[in-house]
C-alpha positions in Angstrom: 0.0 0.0 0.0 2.4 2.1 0.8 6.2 3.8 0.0 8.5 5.2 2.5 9.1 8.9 2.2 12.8 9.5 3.3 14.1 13.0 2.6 15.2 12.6 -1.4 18.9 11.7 -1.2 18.2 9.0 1.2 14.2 7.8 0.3 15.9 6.9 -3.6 19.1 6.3 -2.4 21.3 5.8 -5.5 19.0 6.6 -7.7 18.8 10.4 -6.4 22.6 11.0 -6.8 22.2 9.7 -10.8 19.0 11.9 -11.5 21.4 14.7 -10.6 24.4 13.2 -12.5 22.4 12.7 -15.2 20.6 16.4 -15.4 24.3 17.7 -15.7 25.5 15.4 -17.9 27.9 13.2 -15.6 27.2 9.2 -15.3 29.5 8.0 -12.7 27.8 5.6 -10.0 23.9 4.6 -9.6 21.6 2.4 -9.7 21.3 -0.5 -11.3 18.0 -1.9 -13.2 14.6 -1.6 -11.6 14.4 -4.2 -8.8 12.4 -7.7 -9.7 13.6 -8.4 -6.8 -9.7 -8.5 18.0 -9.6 -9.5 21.1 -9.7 -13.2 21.0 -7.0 -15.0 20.0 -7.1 -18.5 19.3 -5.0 -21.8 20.8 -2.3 -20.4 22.9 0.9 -21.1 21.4 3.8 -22.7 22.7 6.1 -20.2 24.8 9.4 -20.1 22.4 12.7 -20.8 23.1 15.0 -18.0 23.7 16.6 -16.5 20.3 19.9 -17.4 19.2 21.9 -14.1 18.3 24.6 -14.2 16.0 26.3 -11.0 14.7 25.2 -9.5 11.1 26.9 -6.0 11.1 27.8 -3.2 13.5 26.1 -3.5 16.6 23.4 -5.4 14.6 22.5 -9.2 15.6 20.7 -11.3 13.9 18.5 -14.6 14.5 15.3 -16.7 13.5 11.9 -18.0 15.4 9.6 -20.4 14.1 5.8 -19.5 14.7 2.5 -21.4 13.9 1.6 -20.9 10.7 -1.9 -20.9 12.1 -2.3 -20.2 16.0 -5.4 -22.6 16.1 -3.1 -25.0 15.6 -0.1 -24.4 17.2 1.5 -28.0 16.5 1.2 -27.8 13.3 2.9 -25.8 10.4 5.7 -23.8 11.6 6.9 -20.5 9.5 10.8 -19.4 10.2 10.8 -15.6 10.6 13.9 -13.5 10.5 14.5 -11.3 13.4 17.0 -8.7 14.0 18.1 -6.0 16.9 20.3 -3.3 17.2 21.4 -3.3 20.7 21.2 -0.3 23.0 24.1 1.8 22.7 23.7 3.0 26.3 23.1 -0.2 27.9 23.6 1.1 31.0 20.4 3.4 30.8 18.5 0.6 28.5 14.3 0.7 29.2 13.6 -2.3 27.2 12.8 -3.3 23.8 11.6 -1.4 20.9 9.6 -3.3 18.3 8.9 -1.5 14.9 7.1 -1.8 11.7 8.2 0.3 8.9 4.9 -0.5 7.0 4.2 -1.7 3.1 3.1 -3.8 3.6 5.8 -5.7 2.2 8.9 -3.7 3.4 11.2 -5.4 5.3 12.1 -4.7 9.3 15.6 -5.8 8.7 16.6 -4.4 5.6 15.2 -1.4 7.4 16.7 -1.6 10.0 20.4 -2.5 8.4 20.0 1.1 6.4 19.2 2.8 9.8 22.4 4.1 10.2 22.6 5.3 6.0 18.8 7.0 6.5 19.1 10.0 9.2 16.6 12.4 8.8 14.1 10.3 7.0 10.8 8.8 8.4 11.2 6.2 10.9 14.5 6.9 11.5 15.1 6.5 15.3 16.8 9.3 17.3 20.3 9.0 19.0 18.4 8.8 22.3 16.0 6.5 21.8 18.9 4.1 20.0 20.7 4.9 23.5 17.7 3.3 25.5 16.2 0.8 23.7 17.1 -2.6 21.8 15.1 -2.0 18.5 13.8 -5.3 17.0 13.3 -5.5 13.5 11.1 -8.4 12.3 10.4 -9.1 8.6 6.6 -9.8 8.9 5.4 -13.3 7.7 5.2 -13.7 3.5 8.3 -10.9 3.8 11.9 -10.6 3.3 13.4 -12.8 5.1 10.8 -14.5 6.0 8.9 -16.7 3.2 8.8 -13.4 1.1 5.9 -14.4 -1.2 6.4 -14.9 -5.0 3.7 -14.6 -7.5 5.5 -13.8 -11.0 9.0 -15.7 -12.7 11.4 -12.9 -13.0 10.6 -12.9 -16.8 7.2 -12.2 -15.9 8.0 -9.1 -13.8 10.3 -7.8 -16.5 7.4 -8.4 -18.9 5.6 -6.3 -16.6 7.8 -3.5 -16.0 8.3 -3.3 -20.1 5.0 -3.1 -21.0 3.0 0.1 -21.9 0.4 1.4 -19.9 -2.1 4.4 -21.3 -2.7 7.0 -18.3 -5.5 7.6 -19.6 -7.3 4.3 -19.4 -8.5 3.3 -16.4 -6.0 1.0 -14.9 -3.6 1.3 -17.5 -5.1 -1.3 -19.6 -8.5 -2.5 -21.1 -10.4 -4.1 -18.3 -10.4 -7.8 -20.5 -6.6 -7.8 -20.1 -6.5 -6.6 -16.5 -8.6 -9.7 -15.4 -6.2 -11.7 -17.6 -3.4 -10.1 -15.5 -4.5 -10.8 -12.2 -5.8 -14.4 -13.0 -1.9 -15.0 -13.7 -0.9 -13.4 -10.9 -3.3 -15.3 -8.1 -2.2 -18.3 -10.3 1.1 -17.6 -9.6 0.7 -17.1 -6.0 -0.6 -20.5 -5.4 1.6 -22.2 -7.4 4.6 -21.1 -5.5 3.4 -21.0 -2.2 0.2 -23.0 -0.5 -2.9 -21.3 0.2 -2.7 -22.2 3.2 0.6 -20.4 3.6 -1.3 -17.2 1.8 -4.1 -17.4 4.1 -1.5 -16.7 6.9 -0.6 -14.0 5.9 -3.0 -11.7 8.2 -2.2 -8.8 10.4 -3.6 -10.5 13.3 -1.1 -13.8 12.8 1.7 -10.8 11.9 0.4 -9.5 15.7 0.8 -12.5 17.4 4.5 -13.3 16.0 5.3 -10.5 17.7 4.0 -12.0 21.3 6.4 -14.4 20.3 9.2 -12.8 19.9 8.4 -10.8 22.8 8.3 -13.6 24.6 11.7 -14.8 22.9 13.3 -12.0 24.0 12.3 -12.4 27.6 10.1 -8.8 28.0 7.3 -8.6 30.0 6.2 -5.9 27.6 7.3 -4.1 24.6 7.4 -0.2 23.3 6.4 0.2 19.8 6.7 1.9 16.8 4.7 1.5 13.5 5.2 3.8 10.3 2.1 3.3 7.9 0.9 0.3 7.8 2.5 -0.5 10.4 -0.2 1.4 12.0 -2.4 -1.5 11.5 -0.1 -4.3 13.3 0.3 -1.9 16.1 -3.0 -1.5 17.2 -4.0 -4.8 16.6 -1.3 -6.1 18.7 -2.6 -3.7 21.7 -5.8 -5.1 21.5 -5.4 -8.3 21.4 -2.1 -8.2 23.9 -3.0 -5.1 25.6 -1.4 -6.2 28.9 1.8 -6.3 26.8 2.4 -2.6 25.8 4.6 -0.4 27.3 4.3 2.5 25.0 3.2 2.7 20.9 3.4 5.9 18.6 1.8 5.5 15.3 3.3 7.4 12.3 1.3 8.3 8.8 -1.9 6.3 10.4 -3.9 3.9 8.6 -7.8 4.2 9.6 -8.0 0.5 10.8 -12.0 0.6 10.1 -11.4 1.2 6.4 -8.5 -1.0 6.0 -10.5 -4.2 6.9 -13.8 -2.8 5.4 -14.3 -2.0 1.9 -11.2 -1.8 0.1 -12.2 -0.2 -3.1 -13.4 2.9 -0.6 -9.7 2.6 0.8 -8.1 3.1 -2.0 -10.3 5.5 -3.5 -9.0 7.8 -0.3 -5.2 7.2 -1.3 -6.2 8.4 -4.6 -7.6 11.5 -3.1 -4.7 11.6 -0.8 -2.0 11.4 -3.6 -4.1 14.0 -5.9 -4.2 16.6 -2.9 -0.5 16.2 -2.9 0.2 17.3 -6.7 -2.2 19.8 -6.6 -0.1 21.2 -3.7 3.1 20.8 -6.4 0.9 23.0 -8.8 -0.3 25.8 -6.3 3.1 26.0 -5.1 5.1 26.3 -8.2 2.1 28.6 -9.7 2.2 30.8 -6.5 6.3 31.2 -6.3 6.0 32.7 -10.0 8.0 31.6 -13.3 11.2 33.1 -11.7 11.2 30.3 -9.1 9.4 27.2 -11.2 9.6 28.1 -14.9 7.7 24.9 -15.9 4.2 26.2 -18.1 4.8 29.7 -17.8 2.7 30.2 -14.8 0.5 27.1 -15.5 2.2 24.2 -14.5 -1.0 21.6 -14.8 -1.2 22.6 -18.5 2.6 22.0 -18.9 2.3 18.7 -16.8 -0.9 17.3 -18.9 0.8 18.2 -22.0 4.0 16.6 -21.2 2.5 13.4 -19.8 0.3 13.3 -23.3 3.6 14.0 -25.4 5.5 11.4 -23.7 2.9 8.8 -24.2 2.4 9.4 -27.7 6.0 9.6 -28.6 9.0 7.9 -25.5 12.2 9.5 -25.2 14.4 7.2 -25.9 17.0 6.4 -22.4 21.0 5.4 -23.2 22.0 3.2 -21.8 24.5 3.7 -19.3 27.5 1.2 -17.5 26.6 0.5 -13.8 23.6 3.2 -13.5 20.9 2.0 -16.0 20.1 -0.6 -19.1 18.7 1.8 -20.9 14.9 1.9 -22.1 12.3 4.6 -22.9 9.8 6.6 -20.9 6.4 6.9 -21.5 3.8 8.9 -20.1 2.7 6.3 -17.6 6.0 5.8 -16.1 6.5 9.9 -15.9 3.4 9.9 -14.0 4.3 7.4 -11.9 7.8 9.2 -11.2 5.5 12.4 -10.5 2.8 10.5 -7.9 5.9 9.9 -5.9 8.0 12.0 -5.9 4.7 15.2 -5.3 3.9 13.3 -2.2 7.2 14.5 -0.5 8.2 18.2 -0.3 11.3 17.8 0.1 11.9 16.1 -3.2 9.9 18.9 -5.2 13.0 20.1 -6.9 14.0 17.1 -7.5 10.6 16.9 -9.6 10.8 20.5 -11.3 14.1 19.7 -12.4 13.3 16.3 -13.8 10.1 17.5 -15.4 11.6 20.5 -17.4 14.4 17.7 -18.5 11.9 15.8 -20.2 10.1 19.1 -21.3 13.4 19.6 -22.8 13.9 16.1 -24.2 16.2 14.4 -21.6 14.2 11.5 -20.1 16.5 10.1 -17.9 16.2 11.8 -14.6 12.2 10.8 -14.2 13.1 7.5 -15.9 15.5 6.7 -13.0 13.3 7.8 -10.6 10.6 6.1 -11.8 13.2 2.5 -11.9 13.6 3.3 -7.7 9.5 3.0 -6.9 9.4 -0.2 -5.1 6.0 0.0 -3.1 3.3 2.1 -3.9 -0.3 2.3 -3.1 -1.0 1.1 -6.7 0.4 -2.1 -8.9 4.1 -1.8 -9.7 5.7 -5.1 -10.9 8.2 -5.2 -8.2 8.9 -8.5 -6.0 8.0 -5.9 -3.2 4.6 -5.8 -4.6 3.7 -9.1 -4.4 3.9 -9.5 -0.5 2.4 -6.4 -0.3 -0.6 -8.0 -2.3 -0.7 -10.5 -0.4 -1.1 -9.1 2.9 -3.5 -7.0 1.7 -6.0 -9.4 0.2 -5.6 -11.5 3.8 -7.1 -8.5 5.6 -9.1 -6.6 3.1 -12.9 -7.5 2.3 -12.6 -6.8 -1.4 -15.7 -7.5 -3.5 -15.9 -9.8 -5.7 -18.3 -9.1 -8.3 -16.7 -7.1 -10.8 -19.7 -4.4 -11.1 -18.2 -3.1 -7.8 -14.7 -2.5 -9.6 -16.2 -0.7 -12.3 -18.7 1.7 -10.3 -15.0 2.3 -8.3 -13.1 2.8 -11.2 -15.4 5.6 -12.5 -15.4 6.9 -9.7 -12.0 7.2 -9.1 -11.8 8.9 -12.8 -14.4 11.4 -12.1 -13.2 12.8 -8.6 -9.5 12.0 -9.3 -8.3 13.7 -12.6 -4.6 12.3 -12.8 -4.0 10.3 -10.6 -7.4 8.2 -10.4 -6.6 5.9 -13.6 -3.6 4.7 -11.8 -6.2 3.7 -8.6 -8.5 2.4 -10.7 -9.1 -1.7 -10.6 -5.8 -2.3 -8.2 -8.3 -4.4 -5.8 -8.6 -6.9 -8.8 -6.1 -9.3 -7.3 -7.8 -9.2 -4.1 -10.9 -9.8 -6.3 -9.7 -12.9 -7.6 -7.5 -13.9 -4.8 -7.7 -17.8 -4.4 -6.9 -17.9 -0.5 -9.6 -16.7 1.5 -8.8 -15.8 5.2 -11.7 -17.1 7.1 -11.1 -16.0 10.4 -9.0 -12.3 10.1 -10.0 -10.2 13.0 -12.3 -7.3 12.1 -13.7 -6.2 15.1 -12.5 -2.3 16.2 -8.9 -2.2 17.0 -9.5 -0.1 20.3 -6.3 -1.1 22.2 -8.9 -0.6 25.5 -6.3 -1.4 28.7 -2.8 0.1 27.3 -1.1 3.4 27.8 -2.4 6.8 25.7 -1.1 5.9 22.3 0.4 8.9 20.3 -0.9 9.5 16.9 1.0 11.5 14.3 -0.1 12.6 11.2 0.9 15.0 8.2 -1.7 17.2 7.1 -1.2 16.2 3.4 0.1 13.0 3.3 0.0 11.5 -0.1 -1.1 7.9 0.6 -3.0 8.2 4.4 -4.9 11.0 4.6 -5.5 13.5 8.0 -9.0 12.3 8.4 -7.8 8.5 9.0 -5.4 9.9 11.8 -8.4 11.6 13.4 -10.5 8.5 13.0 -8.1 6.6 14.2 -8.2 8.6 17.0 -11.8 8.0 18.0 -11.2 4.4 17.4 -8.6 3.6 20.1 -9.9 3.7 23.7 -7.2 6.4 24.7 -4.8 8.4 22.6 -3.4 11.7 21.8 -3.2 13.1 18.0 0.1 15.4 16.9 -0.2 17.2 13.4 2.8 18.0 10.9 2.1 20.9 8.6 3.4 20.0 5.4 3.2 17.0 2.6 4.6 13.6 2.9 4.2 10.7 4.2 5.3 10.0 8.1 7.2 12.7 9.9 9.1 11.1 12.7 13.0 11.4 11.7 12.0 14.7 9.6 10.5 17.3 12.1 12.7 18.7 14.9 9.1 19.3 16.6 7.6 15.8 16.3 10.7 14.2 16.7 11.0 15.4 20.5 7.4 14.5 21.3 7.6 10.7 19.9 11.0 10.7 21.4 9.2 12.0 24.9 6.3 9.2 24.1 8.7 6.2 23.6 11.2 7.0 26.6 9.1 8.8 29.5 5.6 8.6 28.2 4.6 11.8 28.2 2.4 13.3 25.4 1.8 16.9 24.3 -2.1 18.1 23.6 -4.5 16.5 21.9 -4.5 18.5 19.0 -1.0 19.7 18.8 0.1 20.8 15.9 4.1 21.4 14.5 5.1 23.6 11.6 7.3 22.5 8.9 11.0 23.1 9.5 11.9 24.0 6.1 8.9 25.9 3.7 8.8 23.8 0.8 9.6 24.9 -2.4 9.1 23.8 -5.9 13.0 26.1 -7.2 14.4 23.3 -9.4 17.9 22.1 -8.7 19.2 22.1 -12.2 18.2 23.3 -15.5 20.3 21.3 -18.2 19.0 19.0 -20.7 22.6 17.3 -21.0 
């Protein structure tokens, strides 16, 4: 469902640095080629053994524990799930351990986790003091990373899908005969590499009680926690059905919980409102700071953006190849779209935009081309290996309708209330439609965490993928909590607000909360200036 939203250098990683090398014409370093890479719980499982650390990098250790596939039957299947921790580096002044989901789904805790250090300043990136106090535990959620990642394509089918054209302007990218076609391969393929039992597994709730396990592996009588996006869900569903195991929990770019198990094509008809509101912002901004700041359409950047998007997709610019950054290709509107969605729904990475926009206004393709290749989860369908776990959690929780009346009435929708954005929304429940591995008993009922501490609740007030209004109805939903408000787009805001970052870090160490209702300015007014103007 959803991307991380690190500041640029660090959220694209290599692929920022070779946008800028190629906008001034240098092509040293870069990326390489676009990755195909409830209360109630059931049969108490059997307390697990204490984990076996072994070292995996600097002040990083690593291990595994295996967990019921189902927890109504405990002695039965058994899934191995990678775990790692980065010990306190004040152990003298250590509170306990810190469990945290960087959300997806899909993404993995570890990997996370390994790239902490590389990722300051960026959301979810833990403070100096609260690495000081805590042991943060990283644990790659079942059907992810390291453990069982799920796989629904062949690598040839993922390249397939990365190569092939998709017209913005038709709903879902494609005719609605060949989108069915798509997804029957794609639940096809998820059962033919993994069992539907297996798939079925895949719930937040089961995520919710591997994490009693490793709590209990660890040897904690209760854990502080910290969940970016969706791991907004696996937080409070882990406080309400462990609630007499929570120490503390902050929740980052929140998730309405109601929504996310109710009617998923209302879900992500919201993201697609949420990711609009963000470009528009883009627009107003680079209209409002004049042609002297943001040159692109003269003083009507939508015009310029709808024109460029139409030009692209009628004619690609050809990409060169180039040795250890890229293979080459072409990009088409689709893809610049794509490259726009994200990169819109993070002000810090609006020049980024500006500058890669008036490149391909100007002919040179490459910098929105590799930032497209870096988009590895997104709240719509990218043929990434990402996006197949993240699929697959999803259609384990979600109650997607089945009846394909229900996709088209959505898909229209989307169309008609989202003007760029909503052909990219449109039909991406269809695998969830189709999906061949029903989870009969997923926990629905309100996630109120009733019985644990006053859960902070952060949220930006235009976030491109969870919108304000599912922080405030989150909000309602939990039995006590407190909601803190970032001015400014993106997507999670611990790690990237001086202000926010000392009330979470308050929250996670001492408890303490600011006002309902508090909210923190921006640190930085954003800006659309582009970074660079050449086309070579």
């Amino acid at each position: 469902m959803i991307q991380l939203r690190p500041k640029p250098a660090a959220r694209y990683g290599a692929a920022f640095a070779t946008a800028l090398m190629v906008l001034t014409g240098c092509s040293s370093g870069g990326p390489g080629p676009r990755s195909t890479s409830a209360a109630g719980t059931s049969a108490s499982a059997p307390s697990p053994d204490p984990l076996t650390w072994s070292a995996c990098g600097k002040n990083l250790e690593c291990a595994t524990i295996k967990v019921p596939q189902e927890y109504t039957e405990p002695d039965g299947a058994q899934i191995p799930l990678a775990v790692m921790r980065h010990r306190a580096t004040d152990p003298d002044q250590r509170i306990g351990s810190l469990i945290f989901n960087p959300g997806g789904p899909g993404v993995p805790a570890t990997e996370t986790l390994r790239n902490l250090p590389k990722t300051a300043g960026t959301p979810g990136a833990f403070s100096p003091t609260v690495l000081a106090r805590f042991d943060v535990i990283a644990m790659d959620p079942r059907g992810v990373g390291g453990s069982q990642a799920v796989r629904c394509l062949t690598d040839k089918q993922r390249a397939d899908a990365a190569g092939t054209a998709f017209n913005p302007a038709v709903p879902g990218g494609k005719p609605l005969p060949r989108l069915l076609t798509d997804a029957a391969a794609f639940t096809g393929g998820c059962v033919k590499q993994q069992s539907k039992e297996f798939l079925a597994s895949l719930s937040t709730d089961n995520v919710a009680r591997d994490i009693d396990q490793v709590r209990s592996a660890l040897g904690e009588d209760k854990i502080t926690y910290y969940g970016l996006s969706y791991g907004t869900v696996v937080g409070p569903m882990y406080a309400t059905l462990f609630p007499h195991r929570v120490r503390q929990m902050v929740l980052d770019a929140p998730v309405d919980t109601n929504l996310w198990f109710g009617n998923s094509l209302t879900f992500l008809n919201d993201v697609a409102v949420a990711s609009e509101r963000t470009l528009n912002a883009w627009f107003e901004t680079c209209r409002t700071e004049g042609t002297a700041v943001c040159p692109l359409g003269a003083g009507n950047p939508q015009a310029a953006f709808d024109t460029l998007i139409d030009t692209l997709e009628a004619k690609p610019l050809k990409i060169a190849p180039v040795k250890d950054v890229t293979p080459g290709g072409e990009l088409d509107g689709a893809m610049a779209l794509e490259a726009t969605r994200a990169l819109a729904g993070d002000q810090n990475a609006w020049p980024l935009l500006t500058s890669a926009l008036l490149a391909a206004q100007d002919g040179n393709g490459a910098p929105l081309y590799t930032l497209w290749s870096s988009v590895t989860v997104s709240p719509f369908p990218v043929p990434t290996t990402m996006f197949e776990a993240h699929t697959a959690v999803r259609c384990a929780d979600w109650q997607t309708p089945a009846g394909i009346a229900a996709h088209k009435a959505a898909a229209t929708k989307a169309v008609t209330e989202v003007k760029r954005i909503g052909t990219r929304a449109a039909y991406s429940a269809l695998n969830c439609a189709r999906w061949p591995a029903p989870n009969k008993d997923r926990v629905t009922k309100p996630l109120t965490a009733a019985g644990t501490p006053p859960a902070l609740v952060v949220a930006g007030r235009l976030d491109p993928v969870t919108p304000h209004h599912w922080a405030e109805n989150m909000t309602r939903t939990l039995d006590s909590a407190v909601l803190l408000t970032r001015e400014g787009v993106g997507h999670g805001s611990y790690g990237t607000n001086s202000c926010v970052n000392s009330a979470v870090d308050a929250a996670l160490i001492h408890g303490t909360h600011p006002a309902d209702g508090t909210v923190c300015k921006t640190d930085t007014p954003a800006t659309t200036r582009p970074l660079v103007f050449a086309n070579h």
